[in-house]
C-alpha positions in Angstrom: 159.1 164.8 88.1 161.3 164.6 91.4 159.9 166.6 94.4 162.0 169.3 96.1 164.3 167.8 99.0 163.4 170.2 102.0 166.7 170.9 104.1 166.1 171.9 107.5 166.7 175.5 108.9 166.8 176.6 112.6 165.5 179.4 113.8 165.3 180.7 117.1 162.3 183.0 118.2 161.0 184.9 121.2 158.5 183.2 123.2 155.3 185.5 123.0 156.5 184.8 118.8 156.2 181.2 119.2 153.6 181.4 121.3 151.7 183.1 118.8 153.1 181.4 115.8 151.9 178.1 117.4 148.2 179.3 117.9 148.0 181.3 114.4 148.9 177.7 113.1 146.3 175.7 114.4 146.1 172.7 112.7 148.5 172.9 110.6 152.0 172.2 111.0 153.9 175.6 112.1 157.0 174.6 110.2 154.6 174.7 107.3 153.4 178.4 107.7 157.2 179.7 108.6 158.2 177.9 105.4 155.4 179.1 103.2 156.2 182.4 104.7 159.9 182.9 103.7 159.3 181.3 100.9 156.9 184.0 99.5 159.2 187.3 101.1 162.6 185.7 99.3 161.0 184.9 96.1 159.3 188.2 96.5 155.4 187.5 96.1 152.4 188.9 97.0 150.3 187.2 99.3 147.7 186.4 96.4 151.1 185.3 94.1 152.4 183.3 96.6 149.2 181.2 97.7 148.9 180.5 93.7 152.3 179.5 93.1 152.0 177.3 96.4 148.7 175.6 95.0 149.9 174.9 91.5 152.6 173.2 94.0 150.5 171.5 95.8 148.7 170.4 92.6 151.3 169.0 90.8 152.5 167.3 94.1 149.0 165.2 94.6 149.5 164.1 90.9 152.7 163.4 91.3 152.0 161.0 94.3 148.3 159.5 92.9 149.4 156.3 91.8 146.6 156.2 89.5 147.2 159.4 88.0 150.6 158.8 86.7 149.5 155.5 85.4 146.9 156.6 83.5 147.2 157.0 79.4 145.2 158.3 76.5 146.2 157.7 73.6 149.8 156.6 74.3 150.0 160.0 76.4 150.6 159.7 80.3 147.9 162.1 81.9 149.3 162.5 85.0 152.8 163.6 83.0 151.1 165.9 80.9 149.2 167.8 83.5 152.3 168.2 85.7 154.2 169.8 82.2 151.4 172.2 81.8 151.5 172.9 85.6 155.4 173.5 85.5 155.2 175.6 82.4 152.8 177.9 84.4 154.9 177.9 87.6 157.8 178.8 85.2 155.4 181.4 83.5 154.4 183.1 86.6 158.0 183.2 87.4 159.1 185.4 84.5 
């Protein structure tokens, strides 16, 4: 499975925003929290919806780049394939 290509998006905000965009990110990468953030009002989530769509993401992503996990077969069936199906038929499922 091919990840997402992420296309970059401007977007211009107030400074006592940013300022406090910046600190309520912390560690983690702004951009991340802006995207994670439109993601979840466009595709109209829930908080709870979104963070479990975003970690069945994230999920399929590590398999996706374990090099081991992808390699690894049971029975003439790819592991690391089959758990990404079952966690895309779920993303599709929650979709619906």
């Amino acid at each position: 499975m091919e990840k997402k290509r992420l296309i970059p998006y401007s977007v211009h905000l107030r400074e006592d925003i940013y300022d406090q965009l910046k600190e309520a990110a912390g560690e983690r990468k702004a951009a991340g929290l802006v995207r994670d953030a439109i993601t979840m009002i466009i595709e109209g989530d829930d908080a709870y919806t979104s963070g479990y769509n975003k970690g069945l993401q994230t999920a399929n992503d590590i398999i996706l780049e374990d090099k081991l996990a992808t390699k690894v077969v049971v029975n003439g069936i790819n592991i690391g394939n089959i758990l990404m199906h079952h966690i895309n038929q779920e993303i599709k499922r929650k979709k619906k």
